[in-house]
N, CA, C and O atoms as CSV, one atom per row, in Angstrom:
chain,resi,resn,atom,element,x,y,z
A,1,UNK,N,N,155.277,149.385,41.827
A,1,UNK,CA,C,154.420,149.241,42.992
A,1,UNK,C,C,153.251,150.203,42.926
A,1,UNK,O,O,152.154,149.706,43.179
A,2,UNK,N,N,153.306,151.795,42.561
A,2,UNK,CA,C,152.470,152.290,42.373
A,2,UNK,C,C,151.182,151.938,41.314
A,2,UNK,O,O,149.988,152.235,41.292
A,3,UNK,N,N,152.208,151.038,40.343
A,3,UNK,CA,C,150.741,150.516,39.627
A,3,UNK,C,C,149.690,149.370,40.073
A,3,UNK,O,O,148.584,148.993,39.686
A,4,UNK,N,N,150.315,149.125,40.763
A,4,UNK,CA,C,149.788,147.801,41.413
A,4,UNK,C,C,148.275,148.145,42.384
A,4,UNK,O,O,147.208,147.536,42.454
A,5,UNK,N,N,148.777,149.404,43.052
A,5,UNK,CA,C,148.222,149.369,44.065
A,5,UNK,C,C,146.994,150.755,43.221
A,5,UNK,O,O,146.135,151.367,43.855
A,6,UNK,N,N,147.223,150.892,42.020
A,6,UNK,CA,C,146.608,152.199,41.244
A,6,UNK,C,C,145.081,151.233,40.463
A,6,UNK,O,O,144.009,151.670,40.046
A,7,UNK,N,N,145.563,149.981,40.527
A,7,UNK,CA,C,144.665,148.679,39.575
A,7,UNK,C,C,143.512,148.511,40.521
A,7,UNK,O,O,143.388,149.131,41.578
A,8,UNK,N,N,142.624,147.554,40.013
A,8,UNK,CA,C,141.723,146.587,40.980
A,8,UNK,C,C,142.422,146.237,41.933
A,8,UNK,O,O,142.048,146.690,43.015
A,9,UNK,N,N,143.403,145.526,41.947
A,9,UNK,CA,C,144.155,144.482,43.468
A,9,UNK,C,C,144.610,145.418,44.304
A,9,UNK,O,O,145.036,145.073,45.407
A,10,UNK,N,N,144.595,146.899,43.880
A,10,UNK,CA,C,144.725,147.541,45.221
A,10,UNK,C,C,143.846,148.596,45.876
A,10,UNK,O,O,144.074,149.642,46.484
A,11,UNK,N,N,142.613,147.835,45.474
A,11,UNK,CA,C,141.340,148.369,46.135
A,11,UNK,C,C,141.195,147.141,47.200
A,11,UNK,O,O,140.955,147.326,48.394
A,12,UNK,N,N,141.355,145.996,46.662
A,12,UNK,CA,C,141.628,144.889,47.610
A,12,UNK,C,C,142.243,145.135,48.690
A,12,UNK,O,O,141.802,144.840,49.801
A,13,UNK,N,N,143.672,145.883,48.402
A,13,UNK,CA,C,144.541,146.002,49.533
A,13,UNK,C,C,144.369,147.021,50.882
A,13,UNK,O,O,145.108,147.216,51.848
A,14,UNK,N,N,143.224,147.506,50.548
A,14,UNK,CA,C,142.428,148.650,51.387
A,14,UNK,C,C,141.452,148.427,51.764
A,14,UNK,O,O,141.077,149.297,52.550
A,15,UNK,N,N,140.382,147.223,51.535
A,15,UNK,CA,C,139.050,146.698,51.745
A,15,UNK,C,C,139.278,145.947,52.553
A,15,UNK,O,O,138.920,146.168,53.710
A,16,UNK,N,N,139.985,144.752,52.186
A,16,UNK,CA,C,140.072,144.164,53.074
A,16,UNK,C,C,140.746,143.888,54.610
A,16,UNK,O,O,140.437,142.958,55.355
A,17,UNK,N,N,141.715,144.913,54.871
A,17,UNK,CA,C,142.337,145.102,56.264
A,17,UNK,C,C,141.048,146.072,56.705
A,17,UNK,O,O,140.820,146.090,57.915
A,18,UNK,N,N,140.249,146.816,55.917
A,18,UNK,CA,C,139.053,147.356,56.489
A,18,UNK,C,C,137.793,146.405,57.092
A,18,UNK,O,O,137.360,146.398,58.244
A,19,UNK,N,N,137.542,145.955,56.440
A,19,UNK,CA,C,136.820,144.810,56.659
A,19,UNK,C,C,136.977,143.962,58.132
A,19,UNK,O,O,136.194,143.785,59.065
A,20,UNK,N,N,138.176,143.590,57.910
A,20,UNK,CA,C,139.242,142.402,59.559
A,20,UNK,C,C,138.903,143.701,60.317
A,20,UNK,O,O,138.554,143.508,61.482
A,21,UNK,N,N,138.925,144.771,59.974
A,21,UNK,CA,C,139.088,146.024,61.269
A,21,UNK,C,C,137.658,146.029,61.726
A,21,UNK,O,O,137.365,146.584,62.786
A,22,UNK,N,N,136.852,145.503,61.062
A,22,UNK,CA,C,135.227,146.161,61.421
A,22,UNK,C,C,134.854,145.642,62.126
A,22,UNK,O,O,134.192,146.101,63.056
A,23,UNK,N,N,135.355,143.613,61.815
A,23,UNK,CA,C,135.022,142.488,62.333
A,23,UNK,C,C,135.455,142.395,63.656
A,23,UNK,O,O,134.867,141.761,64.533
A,24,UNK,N,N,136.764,143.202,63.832
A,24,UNK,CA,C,137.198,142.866,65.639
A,24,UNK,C,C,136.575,144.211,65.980
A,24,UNK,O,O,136.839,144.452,67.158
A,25,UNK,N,N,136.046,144.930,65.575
A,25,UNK,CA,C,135.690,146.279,66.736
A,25,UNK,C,C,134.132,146.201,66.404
A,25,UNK,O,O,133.557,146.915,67.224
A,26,UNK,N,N,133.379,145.715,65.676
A,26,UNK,CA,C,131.660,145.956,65.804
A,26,UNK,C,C,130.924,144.634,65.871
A,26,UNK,O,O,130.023,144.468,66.693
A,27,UNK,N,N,131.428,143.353,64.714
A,27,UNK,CA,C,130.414,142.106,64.796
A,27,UNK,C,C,130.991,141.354,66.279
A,27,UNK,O,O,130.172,141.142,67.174
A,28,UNK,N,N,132.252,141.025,66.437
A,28,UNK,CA,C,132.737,140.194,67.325
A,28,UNK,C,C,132.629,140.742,68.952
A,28,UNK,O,O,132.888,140.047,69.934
A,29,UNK,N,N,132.217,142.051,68.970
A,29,UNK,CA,C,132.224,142.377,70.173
A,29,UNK,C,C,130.317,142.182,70.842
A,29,UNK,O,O,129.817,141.811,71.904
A,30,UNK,N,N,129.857,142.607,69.695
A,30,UNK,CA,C,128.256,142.217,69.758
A,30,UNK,C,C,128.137,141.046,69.916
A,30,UNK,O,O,127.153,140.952,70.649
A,31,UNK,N,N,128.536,139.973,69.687
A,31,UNK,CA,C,128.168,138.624,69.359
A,31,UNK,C,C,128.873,138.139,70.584
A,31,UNK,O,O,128.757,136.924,70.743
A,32,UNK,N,N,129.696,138.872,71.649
A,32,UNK,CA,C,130.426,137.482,72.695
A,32,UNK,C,C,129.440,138.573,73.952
A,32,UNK,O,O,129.167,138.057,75.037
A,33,UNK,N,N,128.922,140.241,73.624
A,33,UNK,CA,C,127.707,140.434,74.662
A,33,UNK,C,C,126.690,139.903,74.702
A,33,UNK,O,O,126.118,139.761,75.783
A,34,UNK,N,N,125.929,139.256,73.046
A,34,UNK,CA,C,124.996,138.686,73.047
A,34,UNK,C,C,124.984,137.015,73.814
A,34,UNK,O,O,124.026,136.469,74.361
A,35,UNK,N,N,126.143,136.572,73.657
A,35,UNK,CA,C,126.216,135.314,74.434
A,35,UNK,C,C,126.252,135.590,75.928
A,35,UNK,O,O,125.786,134.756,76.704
A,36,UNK,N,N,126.770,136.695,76.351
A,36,UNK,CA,C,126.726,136.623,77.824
A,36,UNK,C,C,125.577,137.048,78.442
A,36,UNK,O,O,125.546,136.711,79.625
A,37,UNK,N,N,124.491,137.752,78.015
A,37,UNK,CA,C,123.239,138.194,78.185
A,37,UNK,C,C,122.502,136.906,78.226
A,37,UNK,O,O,121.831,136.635,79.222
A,38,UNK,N,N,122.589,135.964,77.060
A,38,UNK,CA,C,121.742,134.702,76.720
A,38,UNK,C,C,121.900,134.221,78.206
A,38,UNK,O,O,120.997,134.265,79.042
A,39,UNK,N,N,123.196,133.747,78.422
A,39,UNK,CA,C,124.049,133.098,79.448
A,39,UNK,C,C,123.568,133.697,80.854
A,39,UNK,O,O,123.408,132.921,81.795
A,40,UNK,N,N,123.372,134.855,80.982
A,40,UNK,CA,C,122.583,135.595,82.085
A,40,UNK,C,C,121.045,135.109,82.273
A,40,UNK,O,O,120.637,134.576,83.304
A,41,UNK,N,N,120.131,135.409,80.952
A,41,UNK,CA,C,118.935,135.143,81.056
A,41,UNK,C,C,118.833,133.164,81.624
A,41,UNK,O,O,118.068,132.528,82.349
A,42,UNK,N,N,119.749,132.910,81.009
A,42,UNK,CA,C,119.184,131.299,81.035
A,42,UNK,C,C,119.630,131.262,82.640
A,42,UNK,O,O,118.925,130.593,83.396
A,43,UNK,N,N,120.495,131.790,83.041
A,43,UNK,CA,C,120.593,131.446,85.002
A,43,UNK,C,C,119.916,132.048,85.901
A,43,UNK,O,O,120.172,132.058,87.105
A,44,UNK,N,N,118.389,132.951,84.969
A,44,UNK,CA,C,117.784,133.756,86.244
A,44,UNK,C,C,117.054,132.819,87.053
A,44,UNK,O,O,116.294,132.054,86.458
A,45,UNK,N,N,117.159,132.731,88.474
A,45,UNK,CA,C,116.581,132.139,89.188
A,45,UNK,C,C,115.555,132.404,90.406
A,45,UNK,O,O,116.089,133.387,90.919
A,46,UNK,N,N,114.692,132.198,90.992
A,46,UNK,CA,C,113.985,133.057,91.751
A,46,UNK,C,C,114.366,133.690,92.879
A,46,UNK,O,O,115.278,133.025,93.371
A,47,UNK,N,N,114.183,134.424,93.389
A,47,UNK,CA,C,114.904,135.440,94.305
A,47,UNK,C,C,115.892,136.165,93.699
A,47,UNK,O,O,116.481,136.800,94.574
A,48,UNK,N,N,116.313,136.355,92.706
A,48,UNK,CA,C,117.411,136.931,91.821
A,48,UNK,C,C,116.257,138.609,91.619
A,48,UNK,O,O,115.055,138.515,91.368
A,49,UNK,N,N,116.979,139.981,91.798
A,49,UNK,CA,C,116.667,141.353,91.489
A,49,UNK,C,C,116.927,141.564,90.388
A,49,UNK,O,O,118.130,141.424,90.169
A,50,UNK,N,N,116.103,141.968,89.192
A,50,UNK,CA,C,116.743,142.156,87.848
A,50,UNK,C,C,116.012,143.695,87.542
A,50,UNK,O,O,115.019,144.249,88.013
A,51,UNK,N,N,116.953,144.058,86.585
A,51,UNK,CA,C,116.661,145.640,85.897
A,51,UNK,C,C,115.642,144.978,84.888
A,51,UNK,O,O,115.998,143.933,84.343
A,52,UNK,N,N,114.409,145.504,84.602
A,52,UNK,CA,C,113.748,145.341,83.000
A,52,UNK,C,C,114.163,146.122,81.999
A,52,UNK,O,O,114.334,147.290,82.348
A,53,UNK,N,N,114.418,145.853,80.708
A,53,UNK,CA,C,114.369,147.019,79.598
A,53,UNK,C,C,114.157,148.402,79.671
A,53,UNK,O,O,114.893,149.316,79.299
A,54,UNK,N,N,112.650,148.447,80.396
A,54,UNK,CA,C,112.315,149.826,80.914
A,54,UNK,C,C,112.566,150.404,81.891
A,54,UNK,O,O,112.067,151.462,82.276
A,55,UNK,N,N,113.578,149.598,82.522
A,55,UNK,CA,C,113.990,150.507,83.769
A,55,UNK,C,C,113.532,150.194,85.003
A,55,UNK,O,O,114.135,150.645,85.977
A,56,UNK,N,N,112.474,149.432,85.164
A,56,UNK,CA,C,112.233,149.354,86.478
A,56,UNK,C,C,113.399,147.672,87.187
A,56,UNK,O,O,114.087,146.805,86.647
A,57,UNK,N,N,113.037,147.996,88.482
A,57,UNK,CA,C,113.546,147.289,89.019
A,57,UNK,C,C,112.932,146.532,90.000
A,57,UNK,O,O,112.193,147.067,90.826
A,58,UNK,N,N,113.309,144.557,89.999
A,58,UNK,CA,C,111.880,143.701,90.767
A,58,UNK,C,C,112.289,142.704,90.684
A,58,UNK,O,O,112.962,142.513,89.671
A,59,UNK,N,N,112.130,141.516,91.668
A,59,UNK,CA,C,112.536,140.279,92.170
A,59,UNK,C,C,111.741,139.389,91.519
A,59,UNK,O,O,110.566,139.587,91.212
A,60,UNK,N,N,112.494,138.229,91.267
A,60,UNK,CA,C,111.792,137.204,90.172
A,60,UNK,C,C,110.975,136.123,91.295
A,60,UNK,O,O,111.258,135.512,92.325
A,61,UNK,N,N,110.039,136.273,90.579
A,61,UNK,CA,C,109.351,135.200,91.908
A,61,UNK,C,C,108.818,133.972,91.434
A,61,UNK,O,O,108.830,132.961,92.137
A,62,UNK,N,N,108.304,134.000,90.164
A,62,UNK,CA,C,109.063,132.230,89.336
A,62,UNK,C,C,109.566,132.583,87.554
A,62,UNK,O,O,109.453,133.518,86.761
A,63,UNK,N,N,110.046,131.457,87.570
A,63,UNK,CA,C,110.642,131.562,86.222
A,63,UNK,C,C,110.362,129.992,85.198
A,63,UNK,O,O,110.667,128.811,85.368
A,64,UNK,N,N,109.743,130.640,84.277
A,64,UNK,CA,C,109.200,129.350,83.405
A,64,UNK,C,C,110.306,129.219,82.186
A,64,UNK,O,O,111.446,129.638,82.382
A,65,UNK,N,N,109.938,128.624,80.916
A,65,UNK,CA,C,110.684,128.453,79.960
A,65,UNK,C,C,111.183,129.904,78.956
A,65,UNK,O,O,112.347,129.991,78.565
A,66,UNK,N,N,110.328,130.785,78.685
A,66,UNK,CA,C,110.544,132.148,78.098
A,66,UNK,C,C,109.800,132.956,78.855
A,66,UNK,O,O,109.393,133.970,78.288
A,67,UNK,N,N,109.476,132.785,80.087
A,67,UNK,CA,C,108.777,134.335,81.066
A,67,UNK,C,C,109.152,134.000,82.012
A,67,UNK,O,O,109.465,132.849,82.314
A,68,UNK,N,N,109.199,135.124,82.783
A,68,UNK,CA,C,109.898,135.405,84.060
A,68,UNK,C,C,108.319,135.839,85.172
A,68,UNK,O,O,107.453,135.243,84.531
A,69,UNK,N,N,107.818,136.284,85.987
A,69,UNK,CA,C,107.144,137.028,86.686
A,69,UNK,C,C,107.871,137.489,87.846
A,69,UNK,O,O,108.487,136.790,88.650
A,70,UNK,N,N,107.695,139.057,87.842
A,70,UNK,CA,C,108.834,139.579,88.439
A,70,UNK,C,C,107.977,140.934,89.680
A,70,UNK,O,O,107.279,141.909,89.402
A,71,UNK,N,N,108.297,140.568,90.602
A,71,UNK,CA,C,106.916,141.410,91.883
A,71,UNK,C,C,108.140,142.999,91.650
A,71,UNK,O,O,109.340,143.015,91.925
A,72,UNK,N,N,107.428,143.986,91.161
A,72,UNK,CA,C,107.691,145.258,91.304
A,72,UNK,C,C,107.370,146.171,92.578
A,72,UNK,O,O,108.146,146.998,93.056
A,73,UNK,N,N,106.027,145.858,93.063
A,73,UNK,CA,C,106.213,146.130,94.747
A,73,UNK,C,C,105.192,145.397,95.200
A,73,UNK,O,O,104.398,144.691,94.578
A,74,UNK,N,N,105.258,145.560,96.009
A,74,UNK,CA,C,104.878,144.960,97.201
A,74,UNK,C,C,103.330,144.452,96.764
A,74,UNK,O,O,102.488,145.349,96.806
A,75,UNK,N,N,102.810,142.992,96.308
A,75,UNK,CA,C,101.554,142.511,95.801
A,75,UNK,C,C,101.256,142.895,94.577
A,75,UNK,O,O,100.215,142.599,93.989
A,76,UNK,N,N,102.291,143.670,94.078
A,76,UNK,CA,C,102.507,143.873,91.781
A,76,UNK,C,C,103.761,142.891,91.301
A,76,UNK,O,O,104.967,143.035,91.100
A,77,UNK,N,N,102.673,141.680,91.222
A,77,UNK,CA,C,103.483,141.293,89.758
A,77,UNK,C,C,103.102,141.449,88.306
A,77,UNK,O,O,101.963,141.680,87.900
A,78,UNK,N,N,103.997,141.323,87.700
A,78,UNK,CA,C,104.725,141.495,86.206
A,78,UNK,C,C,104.751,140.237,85.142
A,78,UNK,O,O,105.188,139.198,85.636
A,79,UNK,N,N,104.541,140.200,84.416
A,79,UNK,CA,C,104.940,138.957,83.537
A,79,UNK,C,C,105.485,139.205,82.569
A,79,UNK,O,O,104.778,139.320,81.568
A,80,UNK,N,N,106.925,139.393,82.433
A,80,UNK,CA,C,107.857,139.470,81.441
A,80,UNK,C,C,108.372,138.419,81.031
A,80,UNK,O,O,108.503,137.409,81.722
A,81,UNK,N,N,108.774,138.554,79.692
A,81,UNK,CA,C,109.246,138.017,78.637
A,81,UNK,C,C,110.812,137.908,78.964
A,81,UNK,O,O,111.334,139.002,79.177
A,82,UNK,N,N,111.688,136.757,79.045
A,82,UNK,CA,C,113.132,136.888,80.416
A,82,UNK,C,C,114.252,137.523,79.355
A,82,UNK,O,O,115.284,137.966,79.860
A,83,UNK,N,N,114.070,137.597,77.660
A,83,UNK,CA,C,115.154,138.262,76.894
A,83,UNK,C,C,114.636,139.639,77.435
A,83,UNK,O,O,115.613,140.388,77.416
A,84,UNK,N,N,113.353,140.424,77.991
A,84,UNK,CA,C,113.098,141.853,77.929
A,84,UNK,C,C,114.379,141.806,79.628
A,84,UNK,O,O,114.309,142.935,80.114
A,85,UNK,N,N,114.826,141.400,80.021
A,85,UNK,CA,C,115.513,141.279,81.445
A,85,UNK,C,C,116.837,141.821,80.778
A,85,UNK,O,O,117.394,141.420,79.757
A,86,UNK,N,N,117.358,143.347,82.056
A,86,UNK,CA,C,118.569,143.780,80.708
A,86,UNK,C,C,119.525,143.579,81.874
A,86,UNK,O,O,120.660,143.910,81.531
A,87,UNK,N,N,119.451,143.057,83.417
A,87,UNK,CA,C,120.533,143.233,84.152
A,87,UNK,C,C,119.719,142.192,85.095
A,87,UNK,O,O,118.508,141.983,85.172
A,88,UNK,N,N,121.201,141.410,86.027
A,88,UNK,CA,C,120.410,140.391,87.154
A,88,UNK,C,C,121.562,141.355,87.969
A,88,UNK,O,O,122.749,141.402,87.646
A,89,UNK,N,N,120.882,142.190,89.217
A,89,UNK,CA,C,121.345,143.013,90.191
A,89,UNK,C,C,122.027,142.208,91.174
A,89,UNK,O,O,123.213,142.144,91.498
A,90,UNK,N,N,121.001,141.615,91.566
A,90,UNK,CA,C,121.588,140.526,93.029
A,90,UNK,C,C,121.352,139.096,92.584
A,90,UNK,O,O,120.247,138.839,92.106
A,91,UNK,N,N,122.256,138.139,92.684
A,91,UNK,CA,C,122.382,136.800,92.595
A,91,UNK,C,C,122.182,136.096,93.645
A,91,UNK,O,O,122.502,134.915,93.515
A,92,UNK,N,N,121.599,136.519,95.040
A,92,UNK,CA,C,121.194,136.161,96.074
A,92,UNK,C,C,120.266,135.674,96.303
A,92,UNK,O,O,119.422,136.533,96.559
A,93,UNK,N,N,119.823,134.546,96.379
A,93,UNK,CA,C,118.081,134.082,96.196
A,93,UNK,C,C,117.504,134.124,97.628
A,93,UNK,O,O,116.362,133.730,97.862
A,94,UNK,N,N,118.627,134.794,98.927
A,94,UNK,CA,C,118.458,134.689,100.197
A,94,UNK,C,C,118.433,136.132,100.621
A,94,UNK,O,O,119.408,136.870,100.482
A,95,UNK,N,N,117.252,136.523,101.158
A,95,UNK,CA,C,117.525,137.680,101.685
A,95,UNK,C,C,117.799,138.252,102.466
A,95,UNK,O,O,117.229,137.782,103.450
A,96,UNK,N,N,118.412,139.130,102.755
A,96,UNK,CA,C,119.452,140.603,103.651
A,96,UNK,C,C,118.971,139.904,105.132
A,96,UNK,O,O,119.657,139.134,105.804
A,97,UNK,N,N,117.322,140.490,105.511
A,97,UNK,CA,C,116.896,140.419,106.854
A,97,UNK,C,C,117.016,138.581,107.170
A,97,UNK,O,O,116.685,138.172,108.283
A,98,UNK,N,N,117.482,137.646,106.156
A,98,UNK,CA,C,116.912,136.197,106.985
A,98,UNK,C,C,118.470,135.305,107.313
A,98,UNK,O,O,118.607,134.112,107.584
A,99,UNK,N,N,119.808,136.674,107.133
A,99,UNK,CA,C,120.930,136.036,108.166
A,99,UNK,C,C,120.982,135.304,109.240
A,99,UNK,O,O,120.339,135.739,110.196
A,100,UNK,N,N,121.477,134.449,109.362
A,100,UNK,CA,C,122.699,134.013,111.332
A,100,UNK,C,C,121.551,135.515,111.947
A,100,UNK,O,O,121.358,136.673,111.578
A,101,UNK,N,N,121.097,134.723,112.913
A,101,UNK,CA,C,120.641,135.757,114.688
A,101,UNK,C,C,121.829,135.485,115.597
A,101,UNK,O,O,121.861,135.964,116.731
């Protein structure tokens, strides 16, 4: 057994359970955030609050095929690019003050 594992085939036997190990803890975990981000961007809808890349934070006020325009305050809008969108805050397209009187 020691020779076995002293040869080529037991560099194999160490590469490759390394390898399966890399695949469940670095590609597969990137690849099911990258789908849920996609999956985020494609449901932003207007009235939706989103974080930008850079940090700021601003309500989508329409949304086209790859841009968003997003009012940062009050008469500043934005025209972002909807992959630069890193968080949708509120999913509410109704706002706080226009409840039941």
């Amino acid at each position: 057994m020691q020779e076995f594992l002293a040869g080529p085939a037991g560099t194999f036997v160490f590469i490759i359970p390394m390898i399966v190990l890399f695949y469940f803890l670095m590609i597969r975990p990137q690849q099911q955030q990258m789908k849920r981000h996609k999956a985020m961007i494609e449901a932003v809808k207007r009235g939706d609050t989103v974080t930008l890349s850079n940090g700021m934070i601003g309500k989508v006020t329409r949304v086209e095929n790859e841009e968003a325009m997003v009012e940062i305050a009050q008469g500043v809008n934005v025209r972002v690019i909807k992959t630069m969108i890193a968080d949708v805050r509120n999913r509410t397209a109704v706002a706080a003050n226009d409840a039941k009187a």
